[in-house]
C-alpha positions as CSV (number, residue, x, y, z in Angstrom):
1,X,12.9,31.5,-20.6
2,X,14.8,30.4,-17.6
3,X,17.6,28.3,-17.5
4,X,19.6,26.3,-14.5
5,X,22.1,24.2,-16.1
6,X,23.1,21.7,-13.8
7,X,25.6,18.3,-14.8
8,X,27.6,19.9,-17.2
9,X,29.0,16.8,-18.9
10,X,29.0,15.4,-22.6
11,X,25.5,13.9,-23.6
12,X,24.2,11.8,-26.5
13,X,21.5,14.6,-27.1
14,X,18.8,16.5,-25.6
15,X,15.4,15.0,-24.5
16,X,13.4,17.5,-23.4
17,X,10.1,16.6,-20.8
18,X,7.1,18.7,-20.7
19,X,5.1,17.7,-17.9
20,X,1.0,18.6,-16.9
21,X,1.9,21.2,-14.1
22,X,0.5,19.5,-11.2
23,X,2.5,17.8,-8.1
24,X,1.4,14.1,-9.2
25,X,3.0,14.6,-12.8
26,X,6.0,16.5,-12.1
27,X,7.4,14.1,-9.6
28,X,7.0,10.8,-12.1
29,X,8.4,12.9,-15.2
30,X,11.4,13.9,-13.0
31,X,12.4,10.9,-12.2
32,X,11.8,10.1,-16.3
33,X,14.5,12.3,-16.8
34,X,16.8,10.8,-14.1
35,X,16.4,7.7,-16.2
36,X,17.4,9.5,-19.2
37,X,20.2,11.1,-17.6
38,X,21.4,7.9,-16.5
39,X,21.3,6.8,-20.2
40,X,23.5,9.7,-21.4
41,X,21.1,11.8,-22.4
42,X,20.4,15.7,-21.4
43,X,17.0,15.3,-19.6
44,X,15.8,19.3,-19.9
45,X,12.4,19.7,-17.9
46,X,10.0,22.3,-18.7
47,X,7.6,23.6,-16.3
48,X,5.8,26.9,-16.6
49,X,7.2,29.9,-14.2
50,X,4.3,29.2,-11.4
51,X,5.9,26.1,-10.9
52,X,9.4,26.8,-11.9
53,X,9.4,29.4,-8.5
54,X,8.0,26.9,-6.6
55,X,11.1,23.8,-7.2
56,X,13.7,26.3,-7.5
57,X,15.1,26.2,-4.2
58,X,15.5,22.2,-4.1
59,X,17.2,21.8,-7.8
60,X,20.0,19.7,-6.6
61,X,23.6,20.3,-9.0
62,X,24.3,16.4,-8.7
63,X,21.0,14.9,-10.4
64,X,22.0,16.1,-13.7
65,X,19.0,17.6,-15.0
66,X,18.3,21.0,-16.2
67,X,15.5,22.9,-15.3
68,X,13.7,25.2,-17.7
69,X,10.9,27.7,-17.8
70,X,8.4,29.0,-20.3
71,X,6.0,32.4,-19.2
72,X,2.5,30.9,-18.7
73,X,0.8,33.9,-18.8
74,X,-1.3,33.1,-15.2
75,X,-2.1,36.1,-13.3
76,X,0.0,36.3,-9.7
77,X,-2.4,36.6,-6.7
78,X,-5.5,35.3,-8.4
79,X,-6.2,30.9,-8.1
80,X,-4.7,28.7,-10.7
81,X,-7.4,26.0,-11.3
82,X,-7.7,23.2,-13.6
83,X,-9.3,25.6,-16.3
84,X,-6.8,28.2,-15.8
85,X,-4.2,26.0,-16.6
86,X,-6.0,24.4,-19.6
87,X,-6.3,27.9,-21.0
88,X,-2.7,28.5,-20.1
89,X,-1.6,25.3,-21.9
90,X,-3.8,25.9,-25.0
91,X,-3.3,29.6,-25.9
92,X,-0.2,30.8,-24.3
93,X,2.7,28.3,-23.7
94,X,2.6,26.7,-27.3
95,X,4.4,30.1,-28.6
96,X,7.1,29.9,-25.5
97,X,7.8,26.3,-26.1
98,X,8.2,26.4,-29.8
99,X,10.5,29.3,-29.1
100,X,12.7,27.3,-26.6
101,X,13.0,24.1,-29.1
102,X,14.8,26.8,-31.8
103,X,16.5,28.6,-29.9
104,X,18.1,24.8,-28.3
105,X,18.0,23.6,-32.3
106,X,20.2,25.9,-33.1
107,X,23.0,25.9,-30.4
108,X,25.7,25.0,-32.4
109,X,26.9,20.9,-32.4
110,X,29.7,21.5,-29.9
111,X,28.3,23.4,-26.9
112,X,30.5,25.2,-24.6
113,X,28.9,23.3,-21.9
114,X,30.4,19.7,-23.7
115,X,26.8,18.5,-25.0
116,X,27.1,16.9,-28.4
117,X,24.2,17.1,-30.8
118,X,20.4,18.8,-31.2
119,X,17.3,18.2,-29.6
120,X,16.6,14.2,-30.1
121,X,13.0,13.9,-28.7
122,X,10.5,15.6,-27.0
123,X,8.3,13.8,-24.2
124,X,5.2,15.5,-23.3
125,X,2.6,14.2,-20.3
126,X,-0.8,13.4,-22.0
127,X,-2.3,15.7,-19.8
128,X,0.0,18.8,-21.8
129,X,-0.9,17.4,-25.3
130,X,-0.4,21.0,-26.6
131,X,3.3,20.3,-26.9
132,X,2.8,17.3,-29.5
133,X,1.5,19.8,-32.5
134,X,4.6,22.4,-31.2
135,X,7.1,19.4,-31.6
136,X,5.9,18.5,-34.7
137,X,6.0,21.6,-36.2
138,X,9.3,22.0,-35.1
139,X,10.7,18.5,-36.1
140,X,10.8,16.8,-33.1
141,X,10.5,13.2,-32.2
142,X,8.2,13.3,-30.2
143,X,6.4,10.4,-27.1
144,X,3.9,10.6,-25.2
145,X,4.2,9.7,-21.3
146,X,1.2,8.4,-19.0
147,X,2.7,9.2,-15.3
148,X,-0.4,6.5,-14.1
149,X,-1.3,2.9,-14.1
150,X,-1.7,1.4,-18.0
151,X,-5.6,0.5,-17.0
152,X,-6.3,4.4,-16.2
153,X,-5.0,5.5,-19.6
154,X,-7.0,2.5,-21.1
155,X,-10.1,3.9,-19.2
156,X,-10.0,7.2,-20.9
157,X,-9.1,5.4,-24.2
158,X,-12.3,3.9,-24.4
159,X,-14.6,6.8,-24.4
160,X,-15.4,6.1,-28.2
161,X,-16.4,2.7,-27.0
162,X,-18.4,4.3,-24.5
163,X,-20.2,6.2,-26.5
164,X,-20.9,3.9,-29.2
165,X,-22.1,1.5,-26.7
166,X,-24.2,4.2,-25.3
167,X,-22.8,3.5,-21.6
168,X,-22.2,7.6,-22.1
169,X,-23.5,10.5,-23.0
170,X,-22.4,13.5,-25.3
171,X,-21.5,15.1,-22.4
172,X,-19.9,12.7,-20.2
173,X,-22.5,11.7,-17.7
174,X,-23.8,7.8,-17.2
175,X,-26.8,7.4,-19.5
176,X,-27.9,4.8,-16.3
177,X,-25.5,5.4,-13.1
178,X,-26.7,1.6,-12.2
179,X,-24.3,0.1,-15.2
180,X,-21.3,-1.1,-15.1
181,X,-18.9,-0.7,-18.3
182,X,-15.9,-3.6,-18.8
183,X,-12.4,-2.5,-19.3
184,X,-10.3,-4.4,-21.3
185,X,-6.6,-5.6,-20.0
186,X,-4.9,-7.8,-18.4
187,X,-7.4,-7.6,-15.4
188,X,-10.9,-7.1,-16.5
189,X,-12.8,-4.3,-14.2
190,X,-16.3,-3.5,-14.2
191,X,-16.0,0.6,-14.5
192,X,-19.1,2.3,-12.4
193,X,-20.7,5.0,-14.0
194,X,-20.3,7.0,-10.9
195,X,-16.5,6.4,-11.0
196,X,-15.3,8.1,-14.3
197,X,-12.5,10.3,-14.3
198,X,-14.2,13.0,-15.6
199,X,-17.2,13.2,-12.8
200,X,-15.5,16.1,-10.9
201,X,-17.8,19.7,-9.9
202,X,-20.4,21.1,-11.0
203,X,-22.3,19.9,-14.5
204,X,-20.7,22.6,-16.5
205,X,-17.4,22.1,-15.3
206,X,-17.6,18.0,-15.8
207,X,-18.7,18.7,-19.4
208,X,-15.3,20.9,-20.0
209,X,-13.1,18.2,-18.2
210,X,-14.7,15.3,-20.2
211,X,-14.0,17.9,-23.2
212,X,-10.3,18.1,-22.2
213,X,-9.7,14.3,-21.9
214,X,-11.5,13.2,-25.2
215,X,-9.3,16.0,-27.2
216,X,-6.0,14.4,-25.0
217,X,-7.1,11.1,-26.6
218,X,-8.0,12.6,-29.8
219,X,-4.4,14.2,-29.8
220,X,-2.3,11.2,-28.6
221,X,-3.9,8.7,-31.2
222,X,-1.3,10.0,-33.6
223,X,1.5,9.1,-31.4
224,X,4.0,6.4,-32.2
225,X,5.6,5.6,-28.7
226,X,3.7,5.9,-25.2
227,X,5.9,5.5,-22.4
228,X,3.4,4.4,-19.1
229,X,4.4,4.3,-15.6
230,X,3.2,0.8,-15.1
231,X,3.9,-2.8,-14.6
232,X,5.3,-4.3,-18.3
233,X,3.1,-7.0,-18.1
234,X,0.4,-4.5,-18.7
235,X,2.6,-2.8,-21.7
236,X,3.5,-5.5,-23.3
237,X,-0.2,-7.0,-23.4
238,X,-1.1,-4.0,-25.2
239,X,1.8,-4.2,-27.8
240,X,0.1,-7.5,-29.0
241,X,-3.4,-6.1,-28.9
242,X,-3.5,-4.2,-31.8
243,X,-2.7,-0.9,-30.2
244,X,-1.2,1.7,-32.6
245,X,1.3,3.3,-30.6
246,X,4.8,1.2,-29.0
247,X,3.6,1.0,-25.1
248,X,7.1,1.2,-23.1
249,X,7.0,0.4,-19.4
250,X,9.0,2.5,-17.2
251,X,7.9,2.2,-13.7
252,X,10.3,3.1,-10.7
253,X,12.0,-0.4,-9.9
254,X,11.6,-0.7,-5.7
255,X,15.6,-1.5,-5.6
256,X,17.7,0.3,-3.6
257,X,19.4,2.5,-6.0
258,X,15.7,3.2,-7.4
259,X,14.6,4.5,-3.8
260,X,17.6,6.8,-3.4
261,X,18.1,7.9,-7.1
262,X,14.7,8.2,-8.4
263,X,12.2,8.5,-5.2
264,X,14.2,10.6,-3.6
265,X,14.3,13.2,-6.3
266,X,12.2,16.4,-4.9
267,X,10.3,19.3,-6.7
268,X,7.7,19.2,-4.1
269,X,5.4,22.3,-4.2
270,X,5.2,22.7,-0.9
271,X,7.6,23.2,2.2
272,X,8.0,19.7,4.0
273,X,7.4,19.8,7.9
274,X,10.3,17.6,9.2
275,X,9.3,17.8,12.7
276,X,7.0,14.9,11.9
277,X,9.7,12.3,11.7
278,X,11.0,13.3,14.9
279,X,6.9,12.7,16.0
280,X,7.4,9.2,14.3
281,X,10.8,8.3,16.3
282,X,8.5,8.6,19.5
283,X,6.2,6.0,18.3
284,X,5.7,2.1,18.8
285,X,6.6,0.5,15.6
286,X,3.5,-0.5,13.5
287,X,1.3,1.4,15.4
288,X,0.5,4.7,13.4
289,X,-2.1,5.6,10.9
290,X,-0.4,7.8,8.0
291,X,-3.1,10.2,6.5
292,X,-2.4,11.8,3.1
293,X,-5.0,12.6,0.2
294,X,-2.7,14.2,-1.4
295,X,-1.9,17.4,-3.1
296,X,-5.5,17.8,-4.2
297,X,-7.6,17.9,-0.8
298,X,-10.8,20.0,-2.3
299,X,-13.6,17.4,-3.4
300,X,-13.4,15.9,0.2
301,X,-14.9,18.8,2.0
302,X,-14.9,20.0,5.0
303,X,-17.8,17.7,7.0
304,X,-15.7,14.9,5.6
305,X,-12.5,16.0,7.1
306,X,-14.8,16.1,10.4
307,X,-15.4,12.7,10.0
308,X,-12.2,11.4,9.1
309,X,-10.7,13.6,12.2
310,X,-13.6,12.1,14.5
311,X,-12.9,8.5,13.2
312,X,-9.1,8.9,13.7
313,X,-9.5,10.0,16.9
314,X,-12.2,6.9,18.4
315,X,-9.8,4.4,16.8
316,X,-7.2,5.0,20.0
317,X,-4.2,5.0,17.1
318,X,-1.6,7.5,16.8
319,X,-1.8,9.0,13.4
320,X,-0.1,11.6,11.5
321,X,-2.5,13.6,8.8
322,X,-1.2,16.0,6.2
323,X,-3.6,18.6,5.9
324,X,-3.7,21.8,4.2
325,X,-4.5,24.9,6.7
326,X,-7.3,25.9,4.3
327,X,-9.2,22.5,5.0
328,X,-8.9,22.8,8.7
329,X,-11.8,24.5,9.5
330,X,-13.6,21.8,9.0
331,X,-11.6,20.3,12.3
332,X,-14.0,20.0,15.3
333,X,-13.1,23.5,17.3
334,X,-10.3,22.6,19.2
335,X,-9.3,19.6,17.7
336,X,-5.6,20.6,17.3
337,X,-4.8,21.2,20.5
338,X,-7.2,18.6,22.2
339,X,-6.5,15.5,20.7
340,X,-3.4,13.3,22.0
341,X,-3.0,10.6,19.6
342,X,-2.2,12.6,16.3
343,X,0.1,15.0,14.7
344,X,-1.4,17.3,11.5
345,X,1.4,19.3,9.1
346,X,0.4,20.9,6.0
347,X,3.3,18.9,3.9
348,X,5.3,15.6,4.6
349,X,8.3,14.3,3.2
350,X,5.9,11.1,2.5
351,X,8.7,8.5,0.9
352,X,10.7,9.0,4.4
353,X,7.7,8.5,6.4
354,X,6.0,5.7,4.7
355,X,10.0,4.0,5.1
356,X,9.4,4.9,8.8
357,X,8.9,1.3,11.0
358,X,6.6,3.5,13.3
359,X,3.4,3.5,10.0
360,X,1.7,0.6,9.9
361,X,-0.9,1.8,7.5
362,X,-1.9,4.3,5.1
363,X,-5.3,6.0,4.9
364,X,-4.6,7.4,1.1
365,X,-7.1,8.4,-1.8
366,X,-5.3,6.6,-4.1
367,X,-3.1,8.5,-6.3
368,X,-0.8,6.4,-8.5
369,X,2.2,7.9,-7.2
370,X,1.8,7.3,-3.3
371,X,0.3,3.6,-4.5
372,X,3.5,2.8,-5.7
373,X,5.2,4.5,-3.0
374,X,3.2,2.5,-0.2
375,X,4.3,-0.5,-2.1
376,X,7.9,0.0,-2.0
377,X,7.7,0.8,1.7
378,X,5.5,-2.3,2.4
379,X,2.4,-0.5,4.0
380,X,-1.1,-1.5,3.6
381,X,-3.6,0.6,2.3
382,X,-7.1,2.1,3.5
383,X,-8.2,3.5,0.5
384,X,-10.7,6.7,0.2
385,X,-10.6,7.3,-3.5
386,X,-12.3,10.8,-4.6
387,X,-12.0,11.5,-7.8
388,X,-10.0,11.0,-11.2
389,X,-8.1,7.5,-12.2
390,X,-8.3,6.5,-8.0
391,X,-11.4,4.7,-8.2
392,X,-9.3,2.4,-10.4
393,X,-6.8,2.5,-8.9
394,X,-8.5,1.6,-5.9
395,X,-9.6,-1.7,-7.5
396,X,-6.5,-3.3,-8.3
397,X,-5.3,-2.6,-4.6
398,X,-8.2,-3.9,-3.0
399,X,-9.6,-6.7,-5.8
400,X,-6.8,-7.6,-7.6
401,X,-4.1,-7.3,-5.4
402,X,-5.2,-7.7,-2.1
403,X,-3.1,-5.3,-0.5
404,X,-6.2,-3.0,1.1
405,X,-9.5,-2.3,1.8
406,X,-11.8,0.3,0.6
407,X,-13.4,2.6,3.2
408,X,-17.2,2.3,2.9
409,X,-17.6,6.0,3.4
410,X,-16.8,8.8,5.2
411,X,-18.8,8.5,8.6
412,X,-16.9,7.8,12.0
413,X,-17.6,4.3,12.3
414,X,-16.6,3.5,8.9
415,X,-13.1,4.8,9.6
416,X,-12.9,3.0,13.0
417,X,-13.5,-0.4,10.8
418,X,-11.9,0.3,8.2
419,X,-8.8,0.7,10.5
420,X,-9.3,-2.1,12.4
421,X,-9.2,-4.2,9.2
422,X,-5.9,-3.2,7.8
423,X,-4.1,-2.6,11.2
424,X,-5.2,-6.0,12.9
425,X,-7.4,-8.3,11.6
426,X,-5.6,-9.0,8.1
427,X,-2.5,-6.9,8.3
428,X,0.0,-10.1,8.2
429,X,-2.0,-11.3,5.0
430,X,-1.9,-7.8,3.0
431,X,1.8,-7.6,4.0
432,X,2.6,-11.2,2.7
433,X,0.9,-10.2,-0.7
434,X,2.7,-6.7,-0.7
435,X,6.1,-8.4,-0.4
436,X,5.1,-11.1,-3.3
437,X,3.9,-7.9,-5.4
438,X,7.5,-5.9,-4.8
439,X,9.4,-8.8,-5.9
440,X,7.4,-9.2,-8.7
441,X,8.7,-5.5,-9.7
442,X,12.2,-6.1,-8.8
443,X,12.2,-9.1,-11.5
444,X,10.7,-6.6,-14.0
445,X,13.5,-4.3,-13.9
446,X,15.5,-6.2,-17.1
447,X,12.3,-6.0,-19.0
448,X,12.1,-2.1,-17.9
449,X,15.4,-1.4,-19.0
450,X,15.1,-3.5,-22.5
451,X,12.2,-1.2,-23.4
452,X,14.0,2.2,-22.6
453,X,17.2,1.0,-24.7
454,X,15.1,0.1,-27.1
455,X,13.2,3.6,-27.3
456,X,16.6,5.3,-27.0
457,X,18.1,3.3,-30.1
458,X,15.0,5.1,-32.3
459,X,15.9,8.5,-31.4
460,X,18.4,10.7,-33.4
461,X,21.5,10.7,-30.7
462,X,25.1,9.7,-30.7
463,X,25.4,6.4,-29.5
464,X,27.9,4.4,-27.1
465,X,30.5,2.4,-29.0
């Protein structure tokens, strides 16, 4: 186990935060735990050591949080997949994290470091479900935490419903890929049996990951609080619709301290190429096309990173693409060096570009994380989704909000239109409707911060006179 004790000041008690050790869940759970710092509480995150080595270097003293390690048991040199981590998750870190809860439970009351009291919850990401059965063995209070959109977690929710219903099989796939099955919430989306989540590689490999989400749901039924990064209207219509568990909304308020305090808070995975905002400061304000799917480029391919490169280039827009030296090949030869209109890097620091007045759009697959960043920085959206909750996602942005327009597909022409839509014909509308939706969060933030008190008072810590 290692330890980097940072913000050594008294604390109410310990929260410790185990989140699913992938980019898109460790920044959300982070800045979970500056919330929780904020509230007086010693936020401890836990990652495994593969990930621990790779945030190291940006731990910052001043955020507060302490940053732990358990041995994962991964092999160095060899690829660390979805499965690898699964197996990782299910047969090796339970033993190390059970370890690090005593070993914390029995520091004694008054630490030398100032912190009063024991552990007073545990707050696992659905995704590492293993650590609710460690918690509870150890006496923990334990939560749950969605890092995505309310709807998404509703989606995987369902699968019962979808296999009573018979929209399913056993084994994950569309009985008729034609139907459409109706989510429930505060929006009501027609779900394409194309579109699950779980739809991702080859058969056998969807039959393990539908395996792996039906045993997260299994596993968090028994929960009694779920903290989701999402809108409260969304929480709080579950906490009247005869869910079991107390849904408490916690999404990143777009004020300014929430940009600076809780955006801004790094443990990217990746080195971020800086020389692309000195690209941007060259640029005409509106005028380029930012390009990110993400940390997870591999279900596009590499004749649809032709296409998208080929469509880029015909729309006559400058345009800055992060993109992965390993997906490059599929570049046409020569692309690099020929092309005069965009800039590629391998990593972005994408909260100070989107801010950047040069981006007037976003070509994005959708992850909940750079939604949410794209509307606090007030950038329209061309949305590609690929795989996982984005399809969803995707919906709300283009049918419920209003604030983008899918892509049609992945050829040339459909990237030259697609463009053309959200940089021209109905930018000033989708910009309008992003404002409307951002002050709509900032009006939320009293109901946010009612619900974390109101968690907080539940747990086992010292409280403020």
């Amino acid at each position: 186990m290692k330890c980097f004790n940072y913000g050594r000041r008294k604390a109410k008690g310990k929260a410790i935060l185990v989140p699913y050790p992938a980019q898109g869940h460790v920044t959300p759970m982070l800045n979970l735990a500056a919330q929780l710092v904020n509230e007086g509480l010693e936020a401890i995150l836990v990652t495994p050591e593969f990930i621990h080595c790779r945030i190291l270097s940006q731990i910052n003293p001043s955020d507060g949080i302490i940053f732990m390690s358990i041995p994962d048991g991964l092999e160095q040199g060899k690829p660390i997949d979805f499965f690898a981590i699964e197996n990782a998750m299910e047969n090796y870190m339970p033993f190390h994290l059970r370890n690090l809860i005593i070993q914390l439970q029995l520091q004694q009351q008054e630490e030398e470091d100032g912190c009063q009291g024991g552990v007073s919850c545990l707050i696992f990401d659905l995704l590492a479900s293993y650590a609710l059965d460690v918690a509870n063995r150890c006496g923990v209070v334990v939560a749950g935490f969605w890092p995505a959109m309310f709807a998404t977690y509703q989606l995987i929710a369902a699968i019962p419903k979808m296999l009573d219903s018979g929209f399913i099989s056993q084994t994950g796939y569309a009985v008729d890929d034609t139907s459409m099955f109706s989510l429930p919430g505060v929006v009501e989306i027609p779900i394409s049996g194309e579109e699950l989540p779980w739809l991702i590689g080859t058969s056998a490999t969807t039959k393990s990951r539908f395996k792996f989400w039906s045993r997260t749901m299994e596993r968090s039924n028994t929960l009694r609080y779920l903290i989701v990064n999402s809108f409260p209207e969304e929480c709080n219509a579950a906490n009247v619709s005869g869910m079991q568990q107390v849904v408490i909304p916690l999404i990143q308020p777009p004020s300014a301290l929430g940009i600076i305090r809780s955006m801004r808070l790094k443990a990217s995975f990746w080195e971020e190429d800086l020389s692309c905002l000195d690209w941007l400061d060259r640029q005409t304000a509106g005028s380029v096309v930012y390009v990110s799917f993400g940390s997870w480029v591999s279900p596009i391919g590499e004749a649809k990173v032709k296409s998208i490169a080929m469509g880029l280039e015909a729309s006559g827009k400058p345009f800055l693409w992060v993109l992965g030296n390993e997906w490059r090949e599929g570049l046409p030869r020569g692309y690099i060096e020929t092309s005069k209109l965009g800039k590629i890097v391998s990593w972005a620091p994408q909260i100070d570009v989107l801010q950047h007045e040069a981006v007037g759009c976003f070509l994005t697959h959708c992850g909940w994380n750079s939604t949410m960043e794209a509307i606090h920085c007030h950038k329209p959206l061309l949305c590609c989704p690929v795989a996982g909750d984005q399809f969803l996602n995707c919906a709300y942005i283009v049918k419920v909000w209003g604030i983008g327009v899918r892509i049609k597909g992945f050829r040339q022409r459909d990237v030259e239109e697609g463009l053309k839509i959200v940089m021209e014909d109905y930018c000033c509308e989708m910009r309008k409707r992003i404002m409307k939706l951002k002050e709509k969060l900032m009006m939320s933030h009293r109901a946010i911060y009612h619900s974390l008190t109101t968690f907080l008072r539940c747990l086992p810590i010292k409280q403020s006179n």
